[in-house]
DOMARTI-890939 format. One record per residue: residue number from 1; residue in three letters; x, y, z of N, C-alpha, C in turn. Coordinates in Angstrom, 1 decimal. Layout:
! residues N
<node><nr>NUM</nr><rest>ala</rest><n_xx>X</n_xx><n_yy>Y</n_yy><n_zz>Z</n_zz><ca_xx>X</ca_xx><ca_yy>Y</ca_yy><ca_zz>Z</ca_zz><c_xx>X</c_xx><c_yy>Y</c_yy><c_zz>Z</c_zz></node>
...
END
This chain:
! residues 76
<node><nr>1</nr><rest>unk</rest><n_xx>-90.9</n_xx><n_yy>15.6</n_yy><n_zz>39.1</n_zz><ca_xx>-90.3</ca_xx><ca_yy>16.6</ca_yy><ca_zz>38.4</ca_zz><c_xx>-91.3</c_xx><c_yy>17.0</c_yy><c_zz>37.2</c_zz></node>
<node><nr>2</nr><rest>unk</rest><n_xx>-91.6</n_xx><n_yy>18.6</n_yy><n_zz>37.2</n_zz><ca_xx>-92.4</ca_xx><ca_yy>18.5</ca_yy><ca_zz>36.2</ca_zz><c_xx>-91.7</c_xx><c_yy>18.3</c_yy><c_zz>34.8</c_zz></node>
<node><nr>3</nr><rest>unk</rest><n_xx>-92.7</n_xx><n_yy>18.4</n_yy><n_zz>33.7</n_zz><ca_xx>-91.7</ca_xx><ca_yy>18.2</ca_yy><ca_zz>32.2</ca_zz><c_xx>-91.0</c_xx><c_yy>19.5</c_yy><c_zz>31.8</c_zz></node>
<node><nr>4</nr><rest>unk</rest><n_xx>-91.5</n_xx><n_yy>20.7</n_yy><n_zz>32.4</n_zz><ca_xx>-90.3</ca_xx><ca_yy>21.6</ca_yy><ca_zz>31.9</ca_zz><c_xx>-89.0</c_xx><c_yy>21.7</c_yy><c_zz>32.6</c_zz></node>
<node><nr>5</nr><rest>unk</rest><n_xx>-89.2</n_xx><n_yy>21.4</n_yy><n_zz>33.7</n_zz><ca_xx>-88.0</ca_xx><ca_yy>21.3</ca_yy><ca_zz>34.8</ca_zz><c_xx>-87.2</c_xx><c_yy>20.6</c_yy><c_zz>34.3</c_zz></node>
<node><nr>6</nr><rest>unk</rest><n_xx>-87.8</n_xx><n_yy>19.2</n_yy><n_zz>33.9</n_zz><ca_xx>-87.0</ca_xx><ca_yy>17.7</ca_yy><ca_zz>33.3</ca_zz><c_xx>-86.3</c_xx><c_yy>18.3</c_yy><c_zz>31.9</c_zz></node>
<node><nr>7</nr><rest>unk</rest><n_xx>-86.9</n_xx><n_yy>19.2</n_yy><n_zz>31.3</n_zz><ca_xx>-86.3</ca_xx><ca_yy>19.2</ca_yy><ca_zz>29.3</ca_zz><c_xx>-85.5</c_xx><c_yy>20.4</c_yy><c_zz>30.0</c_zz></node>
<node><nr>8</nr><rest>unk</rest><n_xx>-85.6</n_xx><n_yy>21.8</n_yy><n_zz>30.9</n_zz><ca_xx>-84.9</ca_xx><ca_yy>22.4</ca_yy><ca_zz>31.1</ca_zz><c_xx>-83.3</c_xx><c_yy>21.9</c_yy><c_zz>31.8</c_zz></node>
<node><nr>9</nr><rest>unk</rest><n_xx>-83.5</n_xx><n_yy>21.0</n_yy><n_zz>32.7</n_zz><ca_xx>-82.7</ca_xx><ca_yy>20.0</ca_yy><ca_zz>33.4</ca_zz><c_xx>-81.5</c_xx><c_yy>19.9</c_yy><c_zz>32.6</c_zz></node>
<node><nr>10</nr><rest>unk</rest><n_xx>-82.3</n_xx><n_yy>18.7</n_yy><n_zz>31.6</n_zz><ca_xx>-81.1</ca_xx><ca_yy>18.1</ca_yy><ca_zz>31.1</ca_zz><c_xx>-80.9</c_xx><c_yy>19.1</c_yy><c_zz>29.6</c_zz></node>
<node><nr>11</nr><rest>unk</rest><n_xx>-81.4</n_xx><n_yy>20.0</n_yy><n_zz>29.1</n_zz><ca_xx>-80.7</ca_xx><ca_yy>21.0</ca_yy><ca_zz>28.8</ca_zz><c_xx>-79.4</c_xx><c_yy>21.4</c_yy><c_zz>28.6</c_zz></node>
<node><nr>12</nr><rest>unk</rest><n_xx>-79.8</n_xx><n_yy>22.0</n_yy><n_zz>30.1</n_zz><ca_xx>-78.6</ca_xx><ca_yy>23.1</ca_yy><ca_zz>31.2</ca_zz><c_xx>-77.5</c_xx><c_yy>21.8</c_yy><c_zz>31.0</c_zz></node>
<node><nr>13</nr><rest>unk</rest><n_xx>-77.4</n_xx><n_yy>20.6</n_yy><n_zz>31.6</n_zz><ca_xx>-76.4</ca_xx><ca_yy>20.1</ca_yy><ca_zz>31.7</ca_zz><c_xx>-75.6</c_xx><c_yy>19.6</c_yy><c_zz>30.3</c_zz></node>
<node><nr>14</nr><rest>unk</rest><n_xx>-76.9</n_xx><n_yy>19.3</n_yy><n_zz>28.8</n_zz><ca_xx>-76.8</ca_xx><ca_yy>18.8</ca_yy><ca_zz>27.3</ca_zz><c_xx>-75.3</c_xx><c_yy>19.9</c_yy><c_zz>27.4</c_zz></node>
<node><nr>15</nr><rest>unk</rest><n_xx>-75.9</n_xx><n_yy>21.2</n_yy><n_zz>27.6</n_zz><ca_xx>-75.2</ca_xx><ca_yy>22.2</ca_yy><ca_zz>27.0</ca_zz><c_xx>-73.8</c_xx><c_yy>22.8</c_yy><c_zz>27.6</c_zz></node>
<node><nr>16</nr><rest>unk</rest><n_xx>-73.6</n_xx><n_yy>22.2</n_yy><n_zz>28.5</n_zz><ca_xx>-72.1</ca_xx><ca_yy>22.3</ca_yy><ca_zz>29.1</ca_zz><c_xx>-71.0</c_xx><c_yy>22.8</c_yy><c_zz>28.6</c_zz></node>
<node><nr>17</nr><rest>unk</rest><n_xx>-70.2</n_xx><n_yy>23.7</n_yy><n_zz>28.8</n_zz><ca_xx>-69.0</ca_xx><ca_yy>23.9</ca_yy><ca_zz>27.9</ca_zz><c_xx>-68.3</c_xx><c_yy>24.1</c_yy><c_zz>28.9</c_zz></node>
<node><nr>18</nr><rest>unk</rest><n_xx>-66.9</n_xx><n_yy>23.3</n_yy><n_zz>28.8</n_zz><ca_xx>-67.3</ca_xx><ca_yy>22.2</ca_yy><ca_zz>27.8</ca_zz><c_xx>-67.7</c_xx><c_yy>20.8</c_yy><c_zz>28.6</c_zz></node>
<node><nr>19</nr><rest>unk</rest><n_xx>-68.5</n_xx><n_yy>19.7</n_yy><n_zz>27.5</n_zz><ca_xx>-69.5</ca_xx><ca_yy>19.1</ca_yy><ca_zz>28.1</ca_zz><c_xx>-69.0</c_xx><c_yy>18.1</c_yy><c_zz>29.5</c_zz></node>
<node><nr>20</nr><rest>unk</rest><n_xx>-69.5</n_xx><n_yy>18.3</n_yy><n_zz>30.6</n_zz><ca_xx>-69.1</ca_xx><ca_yy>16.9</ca_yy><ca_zz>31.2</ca_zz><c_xx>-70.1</c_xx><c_yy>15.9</c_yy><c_zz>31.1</c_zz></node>
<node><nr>21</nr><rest>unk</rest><n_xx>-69.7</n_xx><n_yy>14.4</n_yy><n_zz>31.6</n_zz><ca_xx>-70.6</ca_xx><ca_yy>13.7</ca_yy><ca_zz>31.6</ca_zz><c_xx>-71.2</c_xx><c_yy>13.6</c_yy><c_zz>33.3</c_zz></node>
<node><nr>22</nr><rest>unk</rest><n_xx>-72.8</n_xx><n_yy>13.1</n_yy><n_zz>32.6</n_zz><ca_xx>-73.6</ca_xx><ca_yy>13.8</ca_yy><ca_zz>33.9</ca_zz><c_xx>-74.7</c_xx><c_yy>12.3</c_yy><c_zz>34.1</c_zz></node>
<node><nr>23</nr><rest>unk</rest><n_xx>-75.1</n_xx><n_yy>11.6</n_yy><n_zz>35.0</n_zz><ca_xx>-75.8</ca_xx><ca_yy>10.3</ca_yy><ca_zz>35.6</ca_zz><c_xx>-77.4</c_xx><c_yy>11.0</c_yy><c_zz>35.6</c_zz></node>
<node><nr>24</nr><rest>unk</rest><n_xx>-78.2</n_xx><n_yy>9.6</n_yy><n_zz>35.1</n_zz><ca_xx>-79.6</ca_xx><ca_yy>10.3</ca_yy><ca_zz>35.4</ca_zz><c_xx>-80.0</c_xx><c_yy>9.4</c_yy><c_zz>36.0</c_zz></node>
<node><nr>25</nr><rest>unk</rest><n_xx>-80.2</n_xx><n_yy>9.1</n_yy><n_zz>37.2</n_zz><ca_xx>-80.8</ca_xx><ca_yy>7.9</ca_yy><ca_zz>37.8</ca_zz><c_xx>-82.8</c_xx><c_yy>7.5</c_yy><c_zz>38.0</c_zz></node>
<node><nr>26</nr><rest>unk</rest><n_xx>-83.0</n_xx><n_yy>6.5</n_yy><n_zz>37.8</n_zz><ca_xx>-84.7</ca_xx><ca_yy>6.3</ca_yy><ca_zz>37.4</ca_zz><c_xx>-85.4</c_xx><c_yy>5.9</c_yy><c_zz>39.0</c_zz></node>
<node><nr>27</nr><rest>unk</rest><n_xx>-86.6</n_xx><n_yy>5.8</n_yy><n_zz>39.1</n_zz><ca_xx>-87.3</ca_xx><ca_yy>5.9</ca_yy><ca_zz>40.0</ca_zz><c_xx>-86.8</c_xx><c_yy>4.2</c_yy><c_zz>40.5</c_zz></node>
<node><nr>28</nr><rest>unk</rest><n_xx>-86.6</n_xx><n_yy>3.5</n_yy><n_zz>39.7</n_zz><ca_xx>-86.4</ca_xx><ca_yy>1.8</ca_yy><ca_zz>39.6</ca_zz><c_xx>-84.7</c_xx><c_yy>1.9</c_yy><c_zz>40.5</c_zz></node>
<node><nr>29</nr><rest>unk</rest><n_xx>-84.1</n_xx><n_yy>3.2</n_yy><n_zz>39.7</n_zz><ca_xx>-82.6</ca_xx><ca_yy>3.0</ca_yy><ca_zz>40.8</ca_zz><c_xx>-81.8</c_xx><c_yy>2.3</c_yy><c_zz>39.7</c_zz></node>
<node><nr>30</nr><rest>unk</rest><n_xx>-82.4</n_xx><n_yy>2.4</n_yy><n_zz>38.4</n_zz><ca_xx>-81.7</ca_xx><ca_yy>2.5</ca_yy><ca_zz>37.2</ca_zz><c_xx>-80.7</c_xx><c_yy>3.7</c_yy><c_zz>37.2</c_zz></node>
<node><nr>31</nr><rest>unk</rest><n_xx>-79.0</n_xx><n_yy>3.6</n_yy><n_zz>36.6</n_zz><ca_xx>-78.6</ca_xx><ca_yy>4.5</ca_yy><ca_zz>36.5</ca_zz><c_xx>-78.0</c_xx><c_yy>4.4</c_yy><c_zz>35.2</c_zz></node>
<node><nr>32</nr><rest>unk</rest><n_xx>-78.0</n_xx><n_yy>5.6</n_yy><n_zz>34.6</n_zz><ca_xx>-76.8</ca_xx><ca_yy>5.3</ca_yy><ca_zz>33.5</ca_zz><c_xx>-75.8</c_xx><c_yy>6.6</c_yy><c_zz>32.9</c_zz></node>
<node><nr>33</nr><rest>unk</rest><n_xx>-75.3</n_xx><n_yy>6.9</n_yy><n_zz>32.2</n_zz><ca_xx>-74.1</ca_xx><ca_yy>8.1</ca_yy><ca_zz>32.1</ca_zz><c_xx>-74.6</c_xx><c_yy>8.4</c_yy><c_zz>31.1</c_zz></node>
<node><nr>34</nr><rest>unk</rest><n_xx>-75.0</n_xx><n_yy>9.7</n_yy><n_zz>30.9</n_zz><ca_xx>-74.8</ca_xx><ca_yy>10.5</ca_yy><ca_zz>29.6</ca_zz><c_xx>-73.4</c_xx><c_yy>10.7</c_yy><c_zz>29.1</c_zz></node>
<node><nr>35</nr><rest>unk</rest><n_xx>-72.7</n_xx><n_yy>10.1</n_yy><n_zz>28.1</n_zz><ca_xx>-71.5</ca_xx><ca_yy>10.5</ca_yy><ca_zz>27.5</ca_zz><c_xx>-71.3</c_xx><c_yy>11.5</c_yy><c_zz>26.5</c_zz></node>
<node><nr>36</nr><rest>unk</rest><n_xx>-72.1</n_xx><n_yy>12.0</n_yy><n_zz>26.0</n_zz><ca_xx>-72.2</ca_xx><ca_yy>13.0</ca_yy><ca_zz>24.8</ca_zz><c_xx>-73.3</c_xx><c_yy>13.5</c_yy><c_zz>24.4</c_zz></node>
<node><nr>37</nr><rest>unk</rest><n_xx>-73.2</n_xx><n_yy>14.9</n_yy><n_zz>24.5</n_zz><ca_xx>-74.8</ca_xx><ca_yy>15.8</ca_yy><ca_zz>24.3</ca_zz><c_xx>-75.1</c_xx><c_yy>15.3</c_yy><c_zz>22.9</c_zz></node>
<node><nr>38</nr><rest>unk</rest><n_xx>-74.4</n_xx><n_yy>14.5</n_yy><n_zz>22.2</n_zz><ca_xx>-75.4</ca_xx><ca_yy>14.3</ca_yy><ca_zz>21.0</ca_zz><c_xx>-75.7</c_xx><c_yy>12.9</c_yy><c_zz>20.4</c_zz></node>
<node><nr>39</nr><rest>unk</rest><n_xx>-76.1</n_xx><n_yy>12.7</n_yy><n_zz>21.8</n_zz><ca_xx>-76.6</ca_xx><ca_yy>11.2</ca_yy><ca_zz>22.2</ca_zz><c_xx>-77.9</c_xx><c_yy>11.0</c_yy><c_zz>23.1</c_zz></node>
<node><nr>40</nr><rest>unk</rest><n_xx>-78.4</n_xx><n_yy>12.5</n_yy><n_zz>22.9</n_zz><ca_xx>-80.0</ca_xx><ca_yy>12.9</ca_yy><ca_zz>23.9</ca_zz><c_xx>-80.3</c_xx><c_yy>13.8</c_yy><c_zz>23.0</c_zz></node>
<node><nr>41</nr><rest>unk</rest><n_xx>-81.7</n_xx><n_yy>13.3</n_yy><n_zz>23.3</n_zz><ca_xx>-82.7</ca_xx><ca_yy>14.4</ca_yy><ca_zz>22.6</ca_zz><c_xx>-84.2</c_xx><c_yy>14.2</c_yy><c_zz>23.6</c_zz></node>
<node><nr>42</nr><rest>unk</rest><n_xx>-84.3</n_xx><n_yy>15.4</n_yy><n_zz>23.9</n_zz><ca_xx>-84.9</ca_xx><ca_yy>16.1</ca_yy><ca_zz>24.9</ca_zz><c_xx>-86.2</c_xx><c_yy>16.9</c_yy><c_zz>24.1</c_zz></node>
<node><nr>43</nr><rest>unk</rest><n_xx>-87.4</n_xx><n_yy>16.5</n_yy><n_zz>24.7</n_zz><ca_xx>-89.0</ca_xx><ca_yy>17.2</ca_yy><ca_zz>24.2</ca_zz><c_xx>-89.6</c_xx><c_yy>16.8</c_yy><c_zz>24.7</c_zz></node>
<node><nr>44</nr><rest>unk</rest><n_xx>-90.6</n_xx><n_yy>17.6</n_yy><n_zz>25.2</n_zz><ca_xx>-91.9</ca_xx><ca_yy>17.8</ca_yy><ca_zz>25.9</ca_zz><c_xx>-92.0</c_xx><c_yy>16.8</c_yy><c_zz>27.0</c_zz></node>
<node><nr>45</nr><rest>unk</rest><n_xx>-90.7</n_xx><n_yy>16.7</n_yy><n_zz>27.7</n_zz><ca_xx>-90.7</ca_xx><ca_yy>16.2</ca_yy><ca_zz>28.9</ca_zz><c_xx>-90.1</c_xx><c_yy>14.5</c_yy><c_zz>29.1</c_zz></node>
<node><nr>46</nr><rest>unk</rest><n_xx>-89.9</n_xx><n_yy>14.4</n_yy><n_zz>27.6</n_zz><ca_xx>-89.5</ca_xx><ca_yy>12.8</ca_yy><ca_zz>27.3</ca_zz><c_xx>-88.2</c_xx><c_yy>13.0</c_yy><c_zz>26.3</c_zz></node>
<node><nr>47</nr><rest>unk</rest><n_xx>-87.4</n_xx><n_yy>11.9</n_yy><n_zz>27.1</n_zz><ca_xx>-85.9</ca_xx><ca_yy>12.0</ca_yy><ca_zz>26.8</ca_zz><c_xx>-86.1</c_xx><c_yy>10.7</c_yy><c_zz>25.8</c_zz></node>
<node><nr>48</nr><rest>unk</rest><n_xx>-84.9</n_xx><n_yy>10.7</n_yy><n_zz>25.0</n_zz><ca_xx>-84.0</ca_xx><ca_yy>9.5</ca_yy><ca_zz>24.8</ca_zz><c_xx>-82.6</c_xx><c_yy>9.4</c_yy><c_zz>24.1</c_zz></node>
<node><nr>49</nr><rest>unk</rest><n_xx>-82.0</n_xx><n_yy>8.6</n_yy><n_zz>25.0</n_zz><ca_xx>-80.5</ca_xx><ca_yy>8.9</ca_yy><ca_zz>25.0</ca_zz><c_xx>-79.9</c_xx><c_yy>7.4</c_yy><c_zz>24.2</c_zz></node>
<node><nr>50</nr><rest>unk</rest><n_xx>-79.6</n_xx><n_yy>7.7</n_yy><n_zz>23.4</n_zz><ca_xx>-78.7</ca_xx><ca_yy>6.2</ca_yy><ca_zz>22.9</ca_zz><c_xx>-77.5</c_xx><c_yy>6.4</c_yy><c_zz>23.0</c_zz></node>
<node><nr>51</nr><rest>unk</rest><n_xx>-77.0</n_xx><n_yy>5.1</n_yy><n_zz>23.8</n_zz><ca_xx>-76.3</ca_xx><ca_yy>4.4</ca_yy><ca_zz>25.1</ca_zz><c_xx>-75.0</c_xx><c_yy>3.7</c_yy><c_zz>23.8</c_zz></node>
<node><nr>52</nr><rest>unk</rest><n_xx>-73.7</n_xx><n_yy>3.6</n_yy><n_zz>24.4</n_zz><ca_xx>-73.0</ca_xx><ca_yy>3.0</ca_yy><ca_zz>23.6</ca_zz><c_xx>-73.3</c_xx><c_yy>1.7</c_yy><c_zz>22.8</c_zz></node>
<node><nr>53</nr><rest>unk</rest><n_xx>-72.8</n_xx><n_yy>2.0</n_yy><n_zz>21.5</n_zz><ca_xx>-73.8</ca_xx><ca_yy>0.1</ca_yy><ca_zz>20.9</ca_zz><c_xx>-74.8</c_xx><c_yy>0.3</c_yy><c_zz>20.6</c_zz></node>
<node><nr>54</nr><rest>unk</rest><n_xx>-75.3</n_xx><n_yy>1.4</n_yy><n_zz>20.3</n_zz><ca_xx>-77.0</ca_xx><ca_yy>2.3</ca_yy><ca_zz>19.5</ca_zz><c_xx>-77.7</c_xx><c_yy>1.5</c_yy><c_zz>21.0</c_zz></node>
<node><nr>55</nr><rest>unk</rest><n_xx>-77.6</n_xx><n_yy>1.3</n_yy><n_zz>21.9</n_zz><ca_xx>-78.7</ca_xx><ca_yy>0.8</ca_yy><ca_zz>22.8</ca_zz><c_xx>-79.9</c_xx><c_yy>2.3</c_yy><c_zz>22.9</c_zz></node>
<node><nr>56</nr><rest>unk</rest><n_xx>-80.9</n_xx><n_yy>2.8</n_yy><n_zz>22.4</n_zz><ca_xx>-81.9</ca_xx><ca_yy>3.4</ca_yy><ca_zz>22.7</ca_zz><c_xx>-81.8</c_xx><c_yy>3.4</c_yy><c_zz>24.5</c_zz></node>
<node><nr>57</nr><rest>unk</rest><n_xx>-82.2</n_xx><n_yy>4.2</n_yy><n_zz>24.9</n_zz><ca_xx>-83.1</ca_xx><ca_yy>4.2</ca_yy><ca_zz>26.4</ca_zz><c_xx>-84.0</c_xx><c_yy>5.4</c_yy><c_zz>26.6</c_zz></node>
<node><nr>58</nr><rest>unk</rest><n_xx>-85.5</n_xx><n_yy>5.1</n_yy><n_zz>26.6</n_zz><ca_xx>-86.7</ca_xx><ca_yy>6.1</ca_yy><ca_zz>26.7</ca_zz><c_xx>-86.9</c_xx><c_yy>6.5</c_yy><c_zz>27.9</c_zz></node>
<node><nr>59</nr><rest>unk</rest><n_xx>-87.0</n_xx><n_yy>7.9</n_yy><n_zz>28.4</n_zz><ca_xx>-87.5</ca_xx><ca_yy>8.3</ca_yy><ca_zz>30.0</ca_zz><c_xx>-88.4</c_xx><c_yy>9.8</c_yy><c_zz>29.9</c_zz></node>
<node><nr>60</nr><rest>unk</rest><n_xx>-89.0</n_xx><n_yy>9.6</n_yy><n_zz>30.8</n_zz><ca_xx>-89.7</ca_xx><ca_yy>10.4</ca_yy><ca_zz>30.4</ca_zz><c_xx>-89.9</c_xx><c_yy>11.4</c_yy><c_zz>32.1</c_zz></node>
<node><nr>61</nr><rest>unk</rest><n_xx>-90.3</n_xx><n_yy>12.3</n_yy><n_zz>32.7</n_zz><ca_xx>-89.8</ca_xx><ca_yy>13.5</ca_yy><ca_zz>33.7</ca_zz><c_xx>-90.7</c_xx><c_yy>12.5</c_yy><c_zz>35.1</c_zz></node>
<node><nr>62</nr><rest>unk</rest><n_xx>-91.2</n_xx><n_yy>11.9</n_yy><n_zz>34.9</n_zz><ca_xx>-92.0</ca_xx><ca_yy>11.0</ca_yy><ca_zz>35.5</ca_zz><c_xx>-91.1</c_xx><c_yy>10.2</c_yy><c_zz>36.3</c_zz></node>
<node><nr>63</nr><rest>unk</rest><n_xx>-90.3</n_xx><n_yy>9.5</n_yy><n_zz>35.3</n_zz><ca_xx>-89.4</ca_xx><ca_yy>8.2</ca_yy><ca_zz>35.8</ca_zz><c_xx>-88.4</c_xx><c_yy>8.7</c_yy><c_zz>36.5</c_zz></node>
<node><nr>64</nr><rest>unk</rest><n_xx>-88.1</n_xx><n_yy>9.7</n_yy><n_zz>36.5</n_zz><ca_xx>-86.9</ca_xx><ca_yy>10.7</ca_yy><ca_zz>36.7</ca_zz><c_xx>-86.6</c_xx><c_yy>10.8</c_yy><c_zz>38.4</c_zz></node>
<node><nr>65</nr><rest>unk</rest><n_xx>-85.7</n_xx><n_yy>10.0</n_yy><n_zz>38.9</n_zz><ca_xx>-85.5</ca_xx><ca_yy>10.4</ca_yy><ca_zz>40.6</ca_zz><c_xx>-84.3</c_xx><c_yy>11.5</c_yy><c_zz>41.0</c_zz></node>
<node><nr>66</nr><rest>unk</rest><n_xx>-83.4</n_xx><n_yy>11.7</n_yy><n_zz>40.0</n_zz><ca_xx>-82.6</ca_xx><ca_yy>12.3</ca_yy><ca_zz>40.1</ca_zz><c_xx>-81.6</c_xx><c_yy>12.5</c_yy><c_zz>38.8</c_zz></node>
<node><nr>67</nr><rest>unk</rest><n_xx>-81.4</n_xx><n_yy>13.6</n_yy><n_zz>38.6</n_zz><ca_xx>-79.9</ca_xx><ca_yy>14.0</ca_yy><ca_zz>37.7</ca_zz><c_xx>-78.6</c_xx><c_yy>14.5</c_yy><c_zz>38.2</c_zz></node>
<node><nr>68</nr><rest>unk</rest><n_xx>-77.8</n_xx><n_yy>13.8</n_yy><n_zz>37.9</n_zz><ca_xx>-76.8</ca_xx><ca_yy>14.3</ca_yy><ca_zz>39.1</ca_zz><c_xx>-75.6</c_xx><c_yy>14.6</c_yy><c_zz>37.9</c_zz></node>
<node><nr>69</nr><rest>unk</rest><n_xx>-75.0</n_xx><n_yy>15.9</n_yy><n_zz>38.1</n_zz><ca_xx>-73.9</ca_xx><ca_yy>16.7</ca_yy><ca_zz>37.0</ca_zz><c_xx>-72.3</c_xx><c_yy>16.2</c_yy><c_zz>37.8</c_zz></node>
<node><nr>70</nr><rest>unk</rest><n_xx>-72.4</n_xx><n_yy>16.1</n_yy><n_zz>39.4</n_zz><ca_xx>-71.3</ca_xx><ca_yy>15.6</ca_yy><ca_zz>39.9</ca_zz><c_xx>-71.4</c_xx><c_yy>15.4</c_yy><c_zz>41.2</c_zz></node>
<node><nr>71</nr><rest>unk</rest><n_xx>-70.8</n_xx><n_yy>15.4</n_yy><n_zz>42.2</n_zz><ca_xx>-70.9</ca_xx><ca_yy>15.2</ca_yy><ca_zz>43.8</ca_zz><c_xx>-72.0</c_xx><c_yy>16.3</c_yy><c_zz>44.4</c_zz></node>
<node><nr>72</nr><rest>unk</rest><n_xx>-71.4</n_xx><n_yy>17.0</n_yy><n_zz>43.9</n_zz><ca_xx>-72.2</ca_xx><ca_yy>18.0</ca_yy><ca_zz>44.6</ca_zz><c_xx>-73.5</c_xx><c_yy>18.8</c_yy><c_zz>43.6</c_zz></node>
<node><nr>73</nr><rest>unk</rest><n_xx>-73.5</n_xx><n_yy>18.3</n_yy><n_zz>42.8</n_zz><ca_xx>-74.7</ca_xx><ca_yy>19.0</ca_yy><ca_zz>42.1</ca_zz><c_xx>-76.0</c_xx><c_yy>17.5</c_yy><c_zz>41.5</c_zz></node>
<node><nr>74</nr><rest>unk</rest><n_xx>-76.6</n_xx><n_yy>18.1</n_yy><n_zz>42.0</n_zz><ca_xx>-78.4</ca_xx><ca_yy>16.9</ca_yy><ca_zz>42.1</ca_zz><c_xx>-79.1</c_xx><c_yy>17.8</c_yy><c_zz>41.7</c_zz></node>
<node><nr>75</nr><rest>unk</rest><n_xx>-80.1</n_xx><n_yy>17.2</n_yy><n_zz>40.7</n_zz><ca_xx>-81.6</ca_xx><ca_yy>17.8</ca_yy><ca_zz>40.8</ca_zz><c_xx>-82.6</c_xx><c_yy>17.0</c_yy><c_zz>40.5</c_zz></node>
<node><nr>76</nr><rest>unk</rest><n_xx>-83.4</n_xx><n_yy>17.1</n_yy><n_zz>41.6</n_zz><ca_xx>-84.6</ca_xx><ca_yy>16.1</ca_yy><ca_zz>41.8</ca_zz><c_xx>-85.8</c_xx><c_yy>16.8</c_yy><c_zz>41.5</c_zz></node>
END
């Protein structure tokens, strides 16, 4: 995924109205839930989303195997 695809990506989804929660799963087959657009911050192709409990988690469009908004919506 290039880096604009990746910041426009999770964007589109950040910006939801209203918001659902959306899975970004990692090249490793790491997964985890975005719960709230104002727990990502998104630039120049490198995310980071803090995870319930201030846990940080860094990704960047590289690591990226998939974002999935719900069953039927993926983007790889």
């Amino acid at each position: 995924m290039t880096a604009e695809n990746f910041d426009r990506a999770l964007q589109v989804f950040q910006q939801r109205t209203p918001f659902k929660i959306f899975t970004v799963e990692l090249n490793t087959g790491q997964k985890f839930e975005i719960d709230s657009p104002f727990a990502l911050v998104v630039r120049d192709g490198v995310a980071v989303f803090v995870a319930p409990g201030g846990i940080p988690i860094l990704f960047d469009h590289d690591s990226v195997n998939r974002i999935v908004g719900d069953s039927a919506n993926a983007v790889a």
